[in-house]
C-alpha positions in Angstrom: -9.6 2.1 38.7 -10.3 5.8 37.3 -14.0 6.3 36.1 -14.6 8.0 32.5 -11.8 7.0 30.9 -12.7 5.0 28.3 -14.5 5.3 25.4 -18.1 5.2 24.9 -17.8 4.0 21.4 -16.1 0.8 21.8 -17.5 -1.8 19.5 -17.4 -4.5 16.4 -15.9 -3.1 13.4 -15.1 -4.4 10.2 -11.5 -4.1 8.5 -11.2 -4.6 5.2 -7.9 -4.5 2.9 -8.3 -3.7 -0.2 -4.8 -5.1 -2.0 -6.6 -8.7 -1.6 -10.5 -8.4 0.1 -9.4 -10.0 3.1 -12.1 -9.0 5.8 -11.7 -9.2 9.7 -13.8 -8.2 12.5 -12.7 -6.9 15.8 -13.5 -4.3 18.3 -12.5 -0.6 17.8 -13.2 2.9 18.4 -12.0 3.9 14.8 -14.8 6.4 13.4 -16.3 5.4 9.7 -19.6 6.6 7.8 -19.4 3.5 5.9 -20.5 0.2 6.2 -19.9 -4.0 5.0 -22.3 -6.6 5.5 -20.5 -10.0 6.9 -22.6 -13.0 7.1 -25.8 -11.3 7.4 -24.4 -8.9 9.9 -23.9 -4.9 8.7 -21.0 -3.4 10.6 -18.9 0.1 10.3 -15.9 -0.6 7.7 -12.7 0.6 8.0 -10.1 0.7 4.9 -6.5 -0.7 5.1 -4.1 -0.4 2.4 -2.3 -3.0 3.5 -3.0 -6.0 7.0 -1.0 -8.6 7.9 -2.3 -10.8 5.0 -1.0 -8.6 2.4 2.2 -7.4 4.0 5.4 -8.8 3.0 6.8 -9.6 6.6 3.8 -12.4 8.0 3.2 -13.3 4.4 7.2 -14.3 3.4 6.4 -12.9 -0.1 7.6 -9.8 -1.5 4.7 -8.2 -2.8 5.0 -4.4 -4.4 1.7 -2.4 -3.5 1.2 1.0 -5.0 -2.0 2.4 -4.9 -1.4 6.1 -5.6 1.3 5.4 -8.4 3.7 6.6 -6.1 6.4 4.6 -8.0 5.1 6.0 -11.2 5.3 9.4 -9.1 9.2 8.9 -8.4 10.4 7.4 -11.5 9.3 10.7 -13.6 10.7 12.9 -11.3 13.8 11.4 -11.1 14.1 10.7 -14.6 16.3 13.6 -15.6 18.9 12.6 -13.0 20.2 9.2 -15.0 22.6 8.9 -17.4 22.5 8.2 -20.8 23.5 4.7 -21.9 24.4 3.7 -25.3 21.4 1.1 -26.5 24.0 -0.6 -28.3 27.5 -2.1 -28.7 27.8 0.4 -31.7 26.8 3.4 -30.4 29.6 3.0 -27.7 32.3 1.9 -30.1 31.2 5.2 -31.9 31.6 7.2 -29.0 35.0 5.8 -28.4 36.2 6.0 -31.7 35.0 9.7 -31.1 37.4 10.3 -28.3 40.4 9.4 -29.6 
């Protein structure tokens, strides 16, 4: 087995997502300047937008999670692409009327 390869760093971190609070502790080498207290322990925290309580495949549930408004983002942009609809039955036979 080859000496030096692996990290020095290796230890208990915390991951936390933040779409529900769910919390679990495992080893890692991810670097972090901040920290969680678990049951009396402190240990370095790591962010997730989304683990496999929150995501929709292990959890069967289709959950939408947009944390930088990307949706919001998308919508306006692509706003001046749709068509305008007639809001109602009137306005369209209006329109046809128009036509002929």
């Amino acid at each position: 087995m080859k000496k030096d390869i692996h990290p020095e760093n290796y230890r208990l971190v915390a991951f936390k997502d933040m779409s529900n609070d769910d919390v679990f502790i495992t080893k890692s080498t991810a670097d972090t300047k901040e920290t969680i207290t678990v049951e009396g322990v402190e240990y370095p925290l790591v962010k997730l937008e989304i683990s496999r309580t929150s995501h929709p495949y292990y959890t069967g549930k289709a959950k939408l999670v947009d944390t930088a408004g990307r949706i919001d983002k998308f919508k306006s942009k692509y706003d001046k692409f749709k068509k305008a609809k007639p809001t109602s039955e009137k306005a369209a036979n209006t329109a046809s009327s128009q036509e002929e």
